[in-house]
N, CA and C atoms as a LAMMPS dump frame, in Angstrom:
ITEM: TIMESTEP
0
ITEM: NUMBER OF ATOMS
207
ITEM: BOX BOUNDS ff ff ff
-5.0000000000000000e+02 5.0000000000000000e+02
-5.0000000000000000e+02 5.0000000000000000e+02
-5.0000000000000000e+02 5.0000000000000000e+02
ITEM: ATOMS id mol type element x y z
1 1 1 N 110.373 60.804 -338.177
2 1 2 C 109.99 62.036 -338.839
3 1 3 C 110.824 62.226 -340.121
4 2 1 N 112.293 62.072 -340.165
5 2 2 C 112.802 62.091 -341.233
6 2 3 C 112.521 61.307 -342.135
7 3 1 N 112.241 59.749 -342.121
8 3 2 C 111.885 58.807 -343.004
9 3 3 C 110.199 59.321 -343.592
10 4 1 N 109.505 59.914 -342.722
11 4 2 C 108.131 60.248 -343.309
12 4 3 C 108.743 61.555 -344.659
13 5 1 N 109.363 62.642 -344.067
14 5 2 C 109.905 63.627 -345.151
15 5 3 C 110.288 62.715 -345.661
16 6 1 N 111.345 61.794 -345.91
17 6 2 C 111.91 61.35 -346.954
18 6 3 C 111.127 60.625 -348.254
19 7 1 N 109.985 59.994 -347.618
20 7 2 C 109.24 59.532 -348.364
21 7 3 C 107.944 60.947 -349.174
22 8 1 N 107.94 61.646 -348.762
23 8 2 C 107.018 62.574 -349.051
24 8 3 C 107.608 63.785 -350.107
25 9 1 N 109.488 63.555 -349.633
26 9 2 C 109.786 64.044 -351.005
27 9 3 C 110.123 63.685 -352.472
28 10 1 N 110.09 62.185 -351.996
29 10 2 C 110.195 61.187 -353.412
30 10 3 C 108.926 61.039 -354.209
31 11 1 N 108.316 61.466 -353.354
32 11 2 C 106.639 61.256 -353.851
33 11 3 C 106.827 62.537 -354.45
34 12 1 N 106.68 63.879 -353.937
35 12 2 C 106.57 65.209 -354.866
36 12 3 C 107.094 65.244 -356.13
37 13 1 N 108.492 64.698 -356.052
38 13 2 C 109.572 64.416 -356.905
39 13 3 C 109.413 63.446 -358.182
40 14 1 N 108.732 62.826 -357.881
41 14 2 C 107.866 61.307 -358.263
42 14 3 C 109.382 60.561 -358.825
43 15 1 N 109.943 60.335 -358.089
44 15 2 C 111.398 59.422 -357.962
45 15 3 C 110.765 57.955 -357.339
46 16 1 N 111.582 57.042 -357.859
47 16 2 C 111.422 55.571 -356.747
48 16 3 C 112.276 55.876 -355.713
49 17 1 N 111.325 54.911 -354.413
50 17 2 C 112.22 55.237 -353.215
51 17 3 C 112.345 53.483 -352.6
52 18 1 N 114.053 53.461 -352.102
53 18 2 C 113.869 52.392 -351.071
54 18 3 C 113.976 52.038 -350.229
55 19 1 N 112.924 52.073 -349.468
56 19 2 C 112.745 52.718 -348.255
57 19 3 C 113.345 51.348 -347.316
58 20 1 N 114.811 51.835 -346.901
59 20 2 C 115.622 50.57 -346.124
60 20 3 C 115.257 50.619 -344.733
61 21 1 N 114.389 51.569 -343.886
62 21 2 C 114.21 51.982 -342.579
63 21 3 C 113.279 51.187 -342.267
64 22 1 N 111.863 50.86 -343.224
65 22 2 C 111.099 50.541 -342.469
66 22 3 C 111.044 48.79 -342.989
67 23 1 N 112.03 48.368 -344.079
68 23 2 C 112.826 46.908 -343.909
69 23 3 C 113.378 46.387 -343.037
70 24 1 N 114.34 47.225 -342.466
71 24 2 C 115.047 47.012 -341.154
72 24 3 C 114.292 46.773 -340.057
73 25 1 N 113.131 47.705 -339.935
74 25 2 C 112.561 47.694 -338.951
75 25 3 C 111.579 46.615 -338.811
76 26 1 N 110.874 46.251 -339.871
77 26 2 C 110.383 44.612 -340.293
78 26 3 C 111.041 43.404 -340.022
79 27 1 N 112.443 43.076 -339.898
80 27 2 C 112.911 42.297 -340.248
81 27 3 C 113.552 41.884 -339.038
82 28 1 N 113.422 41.849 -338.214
83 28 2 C 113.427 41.017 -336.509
84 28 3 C 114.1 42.08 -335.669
85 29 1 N 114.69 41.54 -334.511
86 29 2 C 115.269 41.728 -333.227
87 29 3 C 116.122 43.34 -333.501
88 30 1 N 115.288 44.526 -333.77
89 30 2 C 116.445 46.1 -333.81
90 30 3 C 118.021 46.033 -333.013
91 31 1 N 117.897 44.969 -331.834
92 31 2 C 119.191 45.299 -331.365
93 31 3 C 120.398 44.208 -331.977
94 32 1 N 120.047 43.144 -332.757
95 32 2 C 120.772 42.295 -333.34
96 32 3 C 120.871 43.128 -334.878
97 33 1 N 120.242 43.9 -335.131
98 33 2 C 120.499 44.825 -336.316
99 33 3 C 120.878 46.245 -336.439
100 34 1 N 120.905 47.063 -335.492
101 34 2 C 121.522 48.01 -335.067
102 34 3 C 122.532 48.441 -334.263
103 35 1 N 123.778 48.692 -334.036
104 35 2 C 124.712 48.354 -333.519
105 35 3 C 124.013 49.105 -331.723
106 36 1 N 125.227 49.316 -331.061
107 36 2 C 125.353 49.877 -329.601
108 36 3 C 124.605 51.437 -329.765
109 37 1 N 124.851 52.374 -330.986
110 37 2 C 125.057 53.52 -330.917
111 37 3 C 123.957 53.993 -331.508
112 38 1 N 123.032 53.331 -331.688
113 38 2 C 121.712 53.231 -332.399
114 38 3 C 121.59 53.922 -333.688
115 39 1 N 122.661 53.864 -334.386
116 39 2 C 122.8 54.768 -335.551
117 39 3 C 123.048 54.033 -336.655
118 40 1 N 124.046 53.564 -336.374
119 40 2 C 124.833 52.694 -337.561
120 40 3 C 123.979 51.146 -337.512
121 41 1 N 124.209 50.45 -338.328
122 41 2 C 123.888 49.006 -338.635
123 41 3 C 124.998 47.982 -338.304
124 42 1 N 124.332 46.905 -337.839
125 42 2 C 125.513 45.357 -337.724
126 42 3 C 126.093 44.896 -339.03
127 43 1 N 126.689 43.914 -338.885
128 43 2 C 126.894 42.975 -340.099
129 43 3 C 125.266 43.074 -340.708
130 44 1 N 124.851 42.302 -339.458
131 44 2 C 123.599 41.179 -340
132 44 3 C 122.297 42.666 -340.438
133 45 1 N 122.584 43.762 -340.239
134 45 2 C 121.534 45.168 -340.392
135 45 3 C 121.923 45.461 -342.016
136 46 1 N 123.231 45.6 -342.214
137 46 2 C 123.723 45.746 -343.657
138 46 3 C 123.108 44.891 -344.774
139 47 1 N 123.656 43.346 -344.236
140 47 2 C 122.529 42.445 -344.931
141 47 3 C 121.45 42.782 -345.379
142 48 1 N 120.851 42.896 -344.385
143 48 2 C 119.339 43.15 -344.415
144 48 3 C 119.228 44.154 -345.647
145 49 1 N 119.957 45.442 -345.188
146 49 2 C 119.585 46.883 -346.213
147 49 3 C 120.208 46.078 -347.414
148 50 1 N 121.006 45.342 -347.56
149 50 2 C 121.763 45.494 -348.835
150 50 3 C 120.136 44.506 -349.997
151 51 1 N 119.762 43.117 -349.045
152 51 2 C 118.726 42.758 -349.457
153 51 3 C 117.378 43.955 -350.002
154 52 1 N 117.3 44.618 -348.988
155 52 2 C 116.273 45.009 -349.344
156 52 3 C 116.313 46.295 -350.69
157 53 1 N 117.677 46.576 -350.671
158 53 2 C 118.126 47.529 -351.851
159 53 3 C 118.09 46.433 -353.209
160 54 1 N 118.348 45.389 -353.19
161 54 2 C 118.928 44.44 -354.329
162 54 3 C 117.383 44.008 -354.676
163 55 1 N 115.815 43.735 -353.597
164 55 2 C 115.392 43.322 -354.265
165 55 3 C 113.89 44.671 -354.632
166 56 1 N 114.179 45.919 -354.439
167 56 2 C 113.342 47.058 -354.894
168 56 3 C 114.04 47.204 -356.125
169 57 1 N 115.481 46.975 -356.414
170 57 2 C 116.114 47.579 -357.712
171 57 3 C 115.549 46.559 -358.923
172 58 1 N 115.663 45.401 -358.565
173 58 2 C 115.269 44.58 -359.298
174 58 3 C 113.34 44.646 -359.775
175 59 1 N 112.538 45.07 -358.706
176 59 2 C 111.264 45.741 -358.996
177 59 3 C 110.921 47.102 -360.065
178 60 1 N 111.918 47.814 -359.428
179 60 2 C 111.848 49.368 -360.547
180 60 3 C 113.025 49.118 -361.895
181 61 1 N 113.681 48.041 -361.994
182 61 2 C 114.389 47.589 -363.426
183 61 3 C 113.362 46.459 -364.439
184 62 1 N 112.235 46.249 -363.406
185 62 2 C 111.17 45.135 -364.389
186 62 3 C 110.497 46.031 -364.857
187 63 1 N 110.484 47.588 -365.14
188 63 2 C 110.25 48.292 -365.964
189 63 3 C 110.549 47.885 -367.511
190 64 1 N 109.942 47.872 -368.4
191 64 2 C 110.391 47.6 -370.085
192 64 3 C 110.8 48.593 -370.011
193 65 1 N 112.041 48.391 -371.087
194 65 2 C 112.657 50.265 -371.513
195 65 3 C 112.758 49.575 -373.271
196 66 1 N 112.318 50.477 -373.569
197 66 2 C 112.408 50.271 -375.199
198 66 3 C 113.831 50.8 -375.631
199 67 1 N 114.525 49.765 -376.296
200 67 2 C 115.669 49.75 -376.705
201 67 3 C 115.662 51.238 -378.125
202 68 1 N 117.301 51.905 -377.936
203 68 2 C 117.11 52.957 -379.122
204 68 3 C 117.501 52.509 -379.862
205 69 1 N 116.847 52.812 -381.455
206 69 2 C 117.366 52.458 -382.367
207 69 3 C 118.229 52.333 -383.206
């Protein structure tokens, strides 16, 4: 429920969003990526988010920005 708000306020907002929840949740075995406490992330969960942050940034920076003059 929070990840649906979250996405629904980036949209109102019209912000980019990157959405690391439902990467994580794509990306194999939840209990080899989520620790004991079901909250926090593993090593190998961080990975994951840090990937999936490194390659949306690189999507919303292939934006052209016209240099100032």
């Amino acid at each position: 429920m929070y990840n649906r708000q979250l996405k629904n306020l980036a949209e109102d907002l019209k912000v980019p969003l990157i959405d690391v929840r439902s990467h994580i949740k794509s990306s194999g075995d939840l209990g080899l990526l989520i620790s004991d406490d079901g909250i926090h992330l593993t090593s190998e969960g961080y990975q994951q988010m840090s990937m999936a942050i490194f390659y949306d940034l690189q999507k919303h920076m292939a934006v052209e920005i016209t240099p100032r003059p």
